[in-house]
N, C-alpha and C positions, 0 to 999 in steps of 0.2 A: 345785460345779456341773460335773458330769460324767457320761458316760452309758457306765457299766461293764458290757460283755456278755461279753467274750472269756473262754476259761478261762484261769489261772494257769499257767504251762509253764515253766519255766527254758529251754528250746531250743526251744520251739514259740510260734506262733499260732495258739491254736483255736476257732473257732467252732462251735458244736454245736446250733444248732437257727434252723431257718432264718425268716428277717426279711424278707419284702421291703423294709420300711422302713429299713434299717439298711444292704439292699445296694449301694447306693451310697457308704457310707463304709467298706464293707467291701472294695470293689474296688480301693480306694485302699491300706488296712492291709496286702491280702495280695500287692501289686504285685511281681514279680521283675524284675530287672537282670541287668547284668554291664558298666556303664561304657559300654558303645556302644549300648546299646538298653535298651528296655525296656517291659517290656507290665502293664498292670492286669487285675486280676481277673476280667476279663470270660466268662460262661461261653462255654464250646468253643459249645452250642446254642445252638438262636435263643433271648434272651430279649429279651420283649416290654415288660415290666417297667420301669421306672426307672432307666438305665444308664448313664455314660459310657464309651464305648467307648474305647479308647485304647491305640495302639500307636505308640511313640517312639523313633526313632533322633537317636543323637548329630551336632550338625554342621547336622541340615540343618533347616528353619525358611524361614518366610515373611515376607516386610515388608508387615504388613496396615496400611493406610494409615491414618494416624492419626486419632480421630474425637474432634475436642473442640470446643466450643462456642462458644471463642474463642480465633482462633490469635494466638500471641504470636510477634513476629521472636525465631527462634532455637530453635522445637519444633524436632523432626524430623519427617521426612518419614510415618516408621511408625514404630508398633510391632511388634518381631521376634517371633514365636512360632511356637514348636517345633512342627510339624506331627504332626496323627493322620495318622499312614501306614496302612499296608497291614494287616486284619487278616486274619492270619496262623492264627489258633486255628481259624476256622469248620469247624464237622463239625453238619450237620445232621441228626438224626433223625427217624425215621418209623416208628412203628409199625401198620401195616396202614391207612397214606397221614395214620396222625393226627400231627401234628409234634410235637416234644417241646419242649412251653415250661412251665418252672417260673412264670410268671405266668398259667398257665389248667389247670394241676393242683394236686393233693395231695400235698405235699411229708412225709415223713417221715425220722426216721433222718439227715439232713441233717448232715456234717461237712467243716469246710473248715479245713486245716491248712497253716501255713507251715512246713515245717523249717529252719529258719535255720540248725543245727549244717550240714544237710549240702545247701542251696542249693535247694529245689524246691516246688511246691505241689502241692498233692492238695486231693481233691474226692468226697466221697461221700455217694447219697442214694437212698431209696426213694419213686417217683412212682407215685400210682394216679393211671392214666389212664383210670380208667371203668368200669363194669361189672366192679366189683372186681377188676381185672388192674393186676396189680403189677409195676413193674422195677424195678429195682437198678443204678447207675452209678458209677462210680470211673475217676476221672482223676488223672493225674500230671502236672507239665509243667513246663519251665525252661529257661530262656534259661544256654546255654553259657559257663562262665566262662571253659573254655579254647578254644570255636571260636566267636569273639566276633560274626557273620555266623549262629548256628544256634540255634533253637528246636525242641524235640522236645515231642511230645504222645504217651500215652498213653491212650485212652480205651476202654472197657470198659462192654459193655453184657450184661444176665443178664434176662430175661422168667422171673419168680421162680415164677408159676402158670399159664402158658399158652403156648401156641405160636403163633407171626403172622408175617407180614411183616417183614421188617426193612430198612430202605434205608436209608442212610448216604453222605452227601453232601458229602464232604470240598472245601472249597474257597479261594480266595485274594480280597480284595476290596478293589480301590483306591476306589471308591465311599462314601467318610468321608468325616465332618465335622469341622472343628474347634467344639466348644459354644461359645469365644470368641471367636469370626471376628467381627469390627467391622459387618460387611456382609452376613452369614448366605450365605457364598461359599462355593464347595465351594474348593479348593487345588491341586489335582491333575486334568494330563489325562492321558488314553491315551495311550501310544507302542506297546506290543505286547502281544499276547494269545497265547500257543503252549498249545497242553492233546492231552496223547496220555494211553495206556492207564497210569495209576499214577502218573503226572506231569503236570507243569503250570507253567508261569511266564510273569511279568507284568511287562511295563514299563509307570510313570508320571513323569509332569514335573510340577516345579511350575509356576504361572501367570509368578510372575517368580521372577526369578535359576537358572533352568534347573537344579535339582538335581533328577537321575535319580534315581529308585531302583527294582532288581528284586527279586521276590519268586521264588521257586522253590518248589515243593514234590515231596515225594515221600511215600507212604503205604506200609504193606505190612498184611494183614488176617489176624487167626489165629483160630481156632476151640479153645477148650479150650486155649490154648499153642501149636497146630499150626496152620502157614502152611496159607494156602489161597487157593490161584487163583481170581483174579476178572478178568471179562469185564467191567469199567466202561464206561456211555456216557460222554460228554463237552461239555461244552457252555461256550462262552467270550461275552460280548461285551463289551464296552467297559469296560476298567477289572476286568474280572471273570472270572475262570475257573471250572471245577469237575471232578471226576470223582463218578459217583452208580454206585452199584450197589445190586443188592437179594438176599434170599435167604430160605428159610423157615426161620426161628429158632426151633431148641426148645426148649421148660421148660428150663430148669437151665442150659443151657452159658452161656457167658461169651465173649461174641465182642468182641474187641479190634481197634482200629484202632492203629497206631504211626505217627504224624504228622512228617515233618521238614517244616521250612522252615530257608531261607536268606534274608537280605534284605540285599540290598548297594545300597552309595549311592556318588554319584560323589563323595562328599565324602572316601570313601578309597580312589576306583578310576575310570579312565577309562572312558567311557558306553560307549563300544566293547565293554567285556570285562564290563559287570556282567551281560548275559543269561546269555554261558554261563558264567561265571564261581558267579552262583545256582544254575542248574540245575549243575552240578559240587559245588559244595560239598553240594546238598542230597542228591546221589545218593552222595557219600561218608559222610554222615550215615547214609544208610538202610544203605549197607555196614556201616558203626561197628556200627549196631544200638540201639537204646534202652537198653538193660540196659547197655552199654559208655560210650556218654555220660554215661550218669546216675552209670556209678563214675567214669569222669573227674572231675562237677560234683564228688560228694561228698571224693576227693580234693584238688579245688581246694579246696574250701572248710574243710578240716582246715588246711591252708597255712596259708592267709588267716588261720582263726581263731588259730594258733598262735605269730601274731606281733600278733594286737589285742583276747583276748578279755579281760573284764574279771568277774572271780566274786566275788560276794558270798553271802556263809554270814549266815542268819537272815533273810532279806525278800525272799521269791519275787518278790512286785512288782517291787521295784525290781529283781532281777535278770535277769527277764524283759524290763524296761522298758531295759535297759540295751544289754541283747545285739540287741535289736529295733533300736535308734537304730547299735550298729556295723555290724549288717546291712546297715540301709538306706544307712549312708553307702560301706559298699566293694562294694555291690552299684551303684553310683550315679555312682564316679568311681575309677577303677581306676590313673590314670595314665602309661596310656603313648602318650597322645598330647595335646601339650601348644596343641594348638587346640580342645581340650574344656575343659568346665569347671563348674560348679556349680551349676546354679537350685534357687532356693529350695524347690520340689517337686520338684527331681529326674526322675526318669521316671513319674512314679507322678498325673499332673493337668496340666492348662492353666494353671491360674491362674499371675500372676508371669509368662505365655511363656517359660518355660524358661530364662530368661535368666537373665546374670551380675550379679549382686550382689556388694555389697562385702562382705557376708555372708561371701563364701570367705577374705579375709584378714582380717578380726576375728573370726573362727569357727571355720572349716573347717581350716584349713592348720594350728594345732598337732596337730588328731588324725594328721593324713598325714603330718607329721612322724616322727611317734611312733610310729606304724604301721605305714608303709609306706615309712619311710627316705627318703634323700638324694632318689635320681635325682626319683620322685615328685613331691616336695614341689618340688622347681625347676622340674618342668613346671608348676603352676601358678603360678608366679611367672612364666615365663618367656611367659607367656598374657598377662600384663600388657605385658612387652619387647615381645612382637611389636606388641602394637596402641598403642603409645607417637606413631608418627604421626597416629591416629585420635586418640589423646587430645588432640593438639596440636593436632588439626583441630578438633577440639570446643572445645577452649578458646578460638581465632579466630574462630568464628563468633558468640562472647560480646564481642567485641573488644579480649582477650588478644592479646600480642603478644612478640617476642622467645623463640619458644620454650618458651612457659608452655604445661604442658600439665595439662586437668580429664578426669580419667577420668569416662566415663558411670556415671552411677546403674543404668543398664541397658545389657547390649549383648548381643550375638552375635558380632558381627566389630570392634568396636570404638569403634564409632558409636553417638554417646547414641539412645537409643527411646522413650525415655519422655518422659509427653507434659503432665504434672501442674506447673506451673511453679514449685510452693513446693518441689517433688523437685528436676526437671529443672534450674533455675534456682542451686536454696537449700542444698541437702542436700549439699552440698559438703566437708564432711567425709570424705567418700568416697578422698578423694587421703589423707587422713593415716592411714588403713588400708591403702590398698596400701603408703604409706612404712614404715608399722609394722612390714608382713607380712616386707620385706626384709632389715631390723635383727632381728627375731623368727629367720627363719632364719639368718640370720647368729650368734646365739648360740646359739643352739640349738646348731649342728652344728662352731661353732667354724671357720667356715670362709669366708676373706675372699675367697674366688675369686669366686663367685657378684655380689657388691657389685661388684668391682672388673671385672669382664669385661661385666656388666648392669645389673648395681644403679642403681649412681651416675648412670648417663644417666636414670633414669626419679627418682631422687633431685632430678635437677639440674629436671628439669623441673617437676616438681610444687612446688622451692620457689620457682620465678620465680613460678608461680601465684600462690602465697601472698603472696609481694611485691611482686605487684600489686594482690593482691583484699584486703589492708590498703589505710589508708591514714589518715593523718596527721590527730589530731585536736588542732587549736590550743586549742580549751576544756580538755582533759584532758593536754594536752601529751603524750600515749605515741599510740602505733598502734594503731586503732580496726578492726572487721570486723562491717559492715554489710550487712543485710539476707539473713541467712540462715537456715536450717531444724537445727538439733542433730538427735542422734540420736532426740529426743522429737519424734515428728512430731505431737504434739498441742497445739504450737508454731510458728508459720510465719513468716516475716519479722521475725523478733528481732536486736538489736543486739548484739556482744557475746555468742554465745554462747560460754560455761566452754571448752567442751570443745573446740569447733573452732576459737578462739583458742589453747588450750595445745598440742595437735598439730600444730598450723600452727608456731606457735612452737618446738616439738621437732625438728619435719623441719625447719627449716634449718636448725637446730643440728646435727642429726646428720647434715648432708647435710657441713658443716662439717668435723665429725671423721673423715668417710672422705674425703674431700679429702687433708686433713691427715697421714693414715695413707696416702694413695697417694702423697703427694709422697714420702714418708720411705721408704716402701717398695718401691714401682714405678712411679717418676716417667715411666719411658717408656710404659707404657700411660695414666696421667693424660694425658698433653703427645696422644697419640694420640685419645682421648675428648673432648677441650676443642678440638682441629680438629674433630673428629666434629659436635659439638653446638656449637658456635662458644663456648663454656665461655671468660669471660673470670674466673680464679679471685679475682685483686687485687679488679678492681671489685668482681661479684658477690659474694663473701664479705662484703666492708666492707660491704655494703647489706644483707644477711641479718641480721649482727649489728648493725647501728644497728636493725633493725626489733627483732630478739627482745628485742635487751634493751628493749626500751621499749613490749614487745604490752601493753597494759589488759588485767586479767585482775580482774573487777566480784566481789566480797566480801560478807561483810557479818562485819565486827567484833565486834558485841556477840553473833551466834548464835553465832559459831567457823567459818562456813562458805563455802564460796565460793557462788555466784549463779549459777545454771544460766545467765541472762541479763541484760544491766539491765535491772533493773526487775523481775523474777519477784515482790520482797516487796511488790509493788505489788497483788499479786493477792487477792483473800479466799483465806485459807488453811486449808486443810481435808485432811482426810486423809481415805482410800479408805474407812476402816471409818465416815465418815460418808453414804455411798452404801449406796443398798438394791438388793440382788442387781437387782432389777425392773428398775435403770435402766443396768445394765450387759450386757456393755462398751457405754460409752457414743459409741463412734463408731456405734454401731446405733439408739441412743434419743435422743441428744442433737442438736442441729443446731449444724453445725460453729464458730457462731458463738460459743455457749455454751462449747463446747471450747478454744477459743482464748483466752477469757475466764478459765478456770477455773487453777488450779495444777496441774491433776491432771497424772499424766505417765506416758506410754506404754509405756515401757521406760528401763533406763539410761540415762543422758545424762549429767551429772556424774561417775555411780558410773562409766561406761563409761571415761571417762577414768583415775580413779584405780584400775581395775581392770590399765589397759593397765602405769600408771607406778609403780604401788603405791611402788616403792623410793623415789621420788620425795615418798612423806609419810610425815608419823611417824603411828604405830596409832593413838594421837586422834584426828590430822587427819581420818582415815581416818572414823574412830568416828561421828564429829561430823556428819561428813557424811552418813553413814549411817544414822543416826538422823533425821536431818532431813528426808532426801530419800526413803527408801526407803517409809515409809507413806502418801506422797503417787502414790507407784507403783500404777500398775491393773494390770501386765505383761500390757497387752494388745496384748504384741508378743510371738512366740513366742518371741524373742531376748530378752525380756527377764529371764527366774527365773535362766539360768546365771550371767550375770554377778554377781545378786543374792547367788547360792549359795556362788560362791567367798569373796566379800568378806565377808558372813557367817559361816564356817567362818573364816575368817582372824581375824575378829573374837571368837571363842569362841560365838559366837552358834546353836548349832548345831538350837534347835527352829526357827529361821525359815531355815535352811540345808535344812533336810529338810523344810519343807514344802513348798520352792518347787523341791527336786530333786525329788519327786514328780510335782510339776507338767510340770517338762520332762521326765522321762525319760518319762512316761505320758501326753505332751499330747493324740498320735493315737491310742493305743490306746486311752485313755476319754474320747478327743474334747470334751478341755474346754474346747475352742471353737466348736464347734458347725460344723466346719467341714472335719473330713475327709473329707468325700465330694468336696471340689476338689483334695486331694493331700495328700500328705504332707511337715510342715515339716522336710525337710530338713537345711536349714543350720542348725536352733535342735537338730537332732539331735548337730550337732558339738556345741552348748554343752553338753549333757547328759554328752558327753565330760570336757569342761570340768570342770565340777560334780564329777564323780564324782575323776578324776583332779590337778587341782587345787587344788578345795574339797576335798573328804575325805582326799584322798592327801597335798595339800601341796605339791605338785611345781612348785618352782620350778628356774632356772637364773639361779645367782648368782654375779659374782667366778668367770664360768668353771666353776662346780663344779655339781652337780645335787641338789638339796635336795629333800627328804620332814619334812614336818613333818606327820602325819597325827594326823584327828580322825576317829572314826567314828561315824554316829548310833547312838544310846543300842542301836536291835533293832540291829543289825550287828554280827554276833561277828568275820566277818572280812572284808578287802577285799583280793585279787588281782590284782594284774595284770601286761601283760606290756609292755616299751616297748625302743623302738628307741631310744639315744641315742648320737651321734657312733658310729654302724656297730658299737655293743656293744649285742646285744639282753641285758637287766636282766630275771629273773624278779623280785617284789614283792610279798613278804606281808606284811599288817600285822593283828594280833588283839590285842584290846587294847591295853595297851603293848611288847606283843612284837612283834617284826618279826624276818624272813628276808630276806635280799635275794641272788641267785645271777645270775651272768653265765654266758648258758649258752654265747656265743659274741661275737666282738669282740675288739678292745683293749679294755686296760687305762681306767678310768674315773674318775676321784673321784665319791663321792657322800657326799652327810652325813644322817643321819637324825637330826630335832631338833637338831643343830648338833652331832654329832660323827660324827666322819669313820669311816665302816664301811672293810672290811678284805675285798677279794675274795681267795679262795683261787686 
């Protein structure tokens, strides 16, 4: 169930014949970034047609007040979401006063291409607009990997059989919408409007929490390649600038616009300095030049790629499918400012509000690892340290006490937003993912600084949580955890869920052992942390382990397998292959009541668990479970095929390993959810990472050491790739049973392929 248009590229996305119906998931596919901003596909002209317009900076976002049917003590106040800013692309055409809209002409020749190897989009297409006159247009354009504040536009217009008017209307426009405003609000007022001859800039405010942000721009106009003076009128008002000129355009030549903008926000700049501060950057831009930017971009993105790209020889798909998911994720969070962070769409859609999911540390954070090294990977950990207050404040208004702190299911600044109370309330599992993500880097990189200077305080907090939100069951005599959501949200107030019993149970334990390694090791920063956080080690530990050893973790003996919940074999038991396409996904056909009733299951949730612990079960246990659980799976979560994929590939299991790596690395590009024209999944792009690097590659970290146990599917002659581990970047080729492995830079490293230890030169 999927709707395949794109051509096959190994380094491209290409569209090649134009849809209006398809343009809206297309806006989303061809999205570009650079971590601080990011814009969608939206054409430079007006189009009239079907569009979400959207242009997104990092940081700044609205608290649209929250709209639900019935409020429970303990919502919040809003939901946070990422504001449509400023669009920045606007170039209005006219040919002899007719506008140029691809929703009321003849579209031919039509091609829209991402180049992912060297960072940019392009646009090309031939428009009759009437009385058989024909034009021709080619656009370039790309948000700066290395002037993270600039957007450059190319645009390019040719009257292929006649000569006419030509006016061109380059402009700036705070007058957006957000498509999922609660309230159908605009977001945004005026603060200032400045427009002189070839320039222009704009300041706006939000409604609340006053984040500024200026737009700038500057243009320059050539004729056949040759600059040419222009005399633009100008016209500004609220929210809006422009500059317009006109000129008489003849047959054949190719008159070119070169667009800068700049857009600066006071989320990394005081309001005072972001006017001239735009207008500056954008006028060093237009000095730059367009042809000098764009070998900047393409230089950055050589970098980039030559520390995450991943090649596969024999399956254009999936390697197309691959390079697309690395794209979007280092185009999307670049890392070097550690008050950013991850939404599920990224820059590329509304939906989700831009917001942080737990997504990033059960997901995200081994690709950054990997990729993008140390410093990185700790700004997003260190995104959780800072709002460790918020989370403490979140868990108090539940009537948590002592300290206990529940990280939100959603945030912006640290403050739960979501407003769903089986989420808001249930979904709590969410604390034993961040705890993961800290142990996860911590073995990874071998390096107990990060735990022991920040770790442990958001350790310490998240397991008082837990040893409150147990609680002693005298029938079953062990520690019981009631009324919560697994990671199967097709699940809601269950007892005893598997998974968020044994990771609750884990983080104390492991909250235990770095304790225990700080007394032994740097008892004076421990004795300084336990003043910090009023940390009473005697008690608290004794109460940790009286709870772990005795958490209820619900079974079933005669299957071999553990119980997603009590009670789950209560349910008629059915697997997915007895659903007919017709009634799926059934959060769209079913009514929620049925769904709650049923077995089916939305994503991981047991396997989630055993995918995290694996070391922690023998390949049976593993097996057993897996079998059980996994054909009761609809993965009608995008998160949910990677996890599948690994644990599959682990299991020799490799035809249901590769069907369901198909599934994630190509979810957006053949839209097999019907649902890319709201953004693009993001965070389920790390899992696809996942999939390929750890299902196929093998790649664990074990006993300290870094392990490749690879499997490749049956088409794949070979699998490459490149990894960051402990600051030694590891080239990695595996073809068949043959493997290369070369350290092209780094210390020294152990790694074992199949469990023997290779030999760096």
């Amino acid at each position: 169930m999927h709707n395949k248009y794109l051509v096959t590229d190994q380094w491209k996305i290409i569209e090649n014949q134009w849809r209006p119906e398809l343009h809206q998931g297309s806006e989303s596919i061809f999205s570009i970034g650079n971590g601080h901003m990011g814009q969608r596909a939206n054409f430079e002209e007006t189009y009239t047609g079907q569009s979400l317009q959207g242009t997104y900076l990092g940081g700044v976002y609205y608290p649209d007040k929250t709209r639900v049917g019935w409020w429970k003590n303990g919502y919040p106040e809003y939901f946070a979401k990422v504001l449509n800013a400023v669009n920045w692309i606007g170039i209005r055409i006219f040919i002899d006063e007719q506008e140029l809209d691809l929703a009321k002409v003849q579209v031919t020749d039509f091609q829209r291409e991402l180049n992912m190897q060297e960072g940019y989009l392009s646009r090309s297409f031939t428009a009759d607009i009437g009385d058989g006159r024909f034009i021709a247009v080619r656009a370039t354009r790309f948000v700066s990997m290395k002037r993270k504040e600039i957007g450059a536009i190319r645009y390019s217009v040719k009257l292929k059989n006649f000569s006419a008017s030509l006016k061109m209307v380059p402009y700036l426009d705070f007058d957006v919408i957000n498509h999922d405003s609660n309230y159908d609000e605009k977001f945004w007022e005026p603060v200032a409007e400045n427009v002189g001859s070839q320039k222009a800039v704009l300041q706006a405010k939000t409604k609340k929490l006053d984040f500024n942000v200026s737009a700038a721009m500057r243009y320059e106009f050539l004729v056949d390649g040759e600059h040419f003076t222009l005399y633009p009128e100008t016209d500004k008002k609220p929210k809006y600038v422009e500059n317009s000129f006109s000129l008489k355009a003849q047959e054949g030549k190719e008159y070119t616009l070169h667009k800068y903008a700049a857009i600066c926000s006071s989320f990394m700049h005081p309001n005072k300095e972001l006017i001239p501060l735009a207008d500056e950057l954008a006028s060093q831009a237009m000095r730059a030049g367009f042809n000098k930017l764009l070998e900047e971009q393409k230089q950055d993105w050589a970098q980039r790629w030559s520390t995450s790209d991943i090649k596969i020889e024999g399956d254009p798909e999936a390697q197309q499918g691959i390079r697309f998911n690395i794209f979007q994720l280092t185009q999307t969070y670049t890392g070097e400012d550690a008050r950013l962070n991850i939404g599920p769409k990224g820059f590329t859609g509304e939906k989700y509000g831009g917001s942080t999911y737990w997504d990033t540390e059960a997901y995200c954070l081994p690709f950054y690892m990997a990729s993008a090294g140390k410093e990185v990977s700790q700004n997003l950990l260190k995104y959780r340290y800072n709002q460790l207050g918020k989370a403490i404040e979140n868990a108090q208004k539940l009537g948590f006490t002592n300290g206990a702190a529940l990280y939100p299911m959603v945030t912006m600044n640290g403050e739960e937003c979501h407003n769903e109370w089986e989420i808001t309330f249930e979904e709590i599992h969410r604390n034993g993912a961040i705890a993961y993500a800290i142990f996860n880097y911590t073995r990874y990189f071998d390096d107990p600084t990060y735990v022991q200077e920040y770790g442990l305080e958001v350790l310490i907090a998240i397991s008082r949580f837990w040893a409150q939100r147990f609680n002693y069951s005298t029938a079953k005599k062990q520690y019981v955890m009631l009324g919560v959501t697994g990671p199967n949200e097709y699940e809601n107030n269950v007892n005893n869920n598997w998974y968020t019993n044994y990771i609750a149970r884990w983080c104390m334990r492991y909250t235990a052992e770095v304790v225990a390694q700080m007394q032994k090791e740097v008892p004076e920063k421990l004795e300084s942390l336990a003043k910090r956080a009023h940390f009473e080690p005697q008690k608290e530990l004794a109460q940790w382990a009286q709870i772990s050893e005795n958490v209820y973790l619900p079974s079933n003996e005669e299957l071999g397998v553990v119980l997603q919940q009590e009670g789950y074999l209560d349910k008629e038991q059915r697997t997915a292959d007895d659903l007919s396409m017709a009634e799926r996904p059934i959060n769209q056909f079913w009514s929620w009541d049925r769904i709650l009733r049923s077995c089916f299951i939305k994503q991981a949730d047991v396997l989630q668990g055993m995918y995290f612990f694996e070391d922690h079960f023998s390949r049976e246990e593993i097996e057993r479970n897996f079998d059980f659980y996994e054909p009761r799976t609809l993965h009608e979560s995008s998160l949910s095929p990677c996890v599948h994929v690994v644990t599959a590939a682990y299991l020799d299991k490799m035809d249901k390993a590769y069907e369901l790596y198909l599934r994630t690395s190509r979810l957006d590009l053949d839209d097999y959810n019907r649902e890319v024209h709201e953004g693009l999944h993001i965070t389920s792009m790390a899992g696809t990472w996942l999939s390929v690097i750890e299902g196929f590659g093998g790649m664990r970290v074990r006993d300290n050491v870094l392990h490749f146990n690879p499997k490749l599917p049956e088409n794949w002659k070979a699998l490459a790739f490149t990894i960051n581990f402990r600051e030694a970047v590891l080239k990695v080729n595996f073809s068949g049973k043959q493997y290369k492995l070369e350290k092209l830079s780094g210390p020294q490293v152990e790694v074992q392929v199949n469990g023997e230890k290779v030999a760096f030169s």
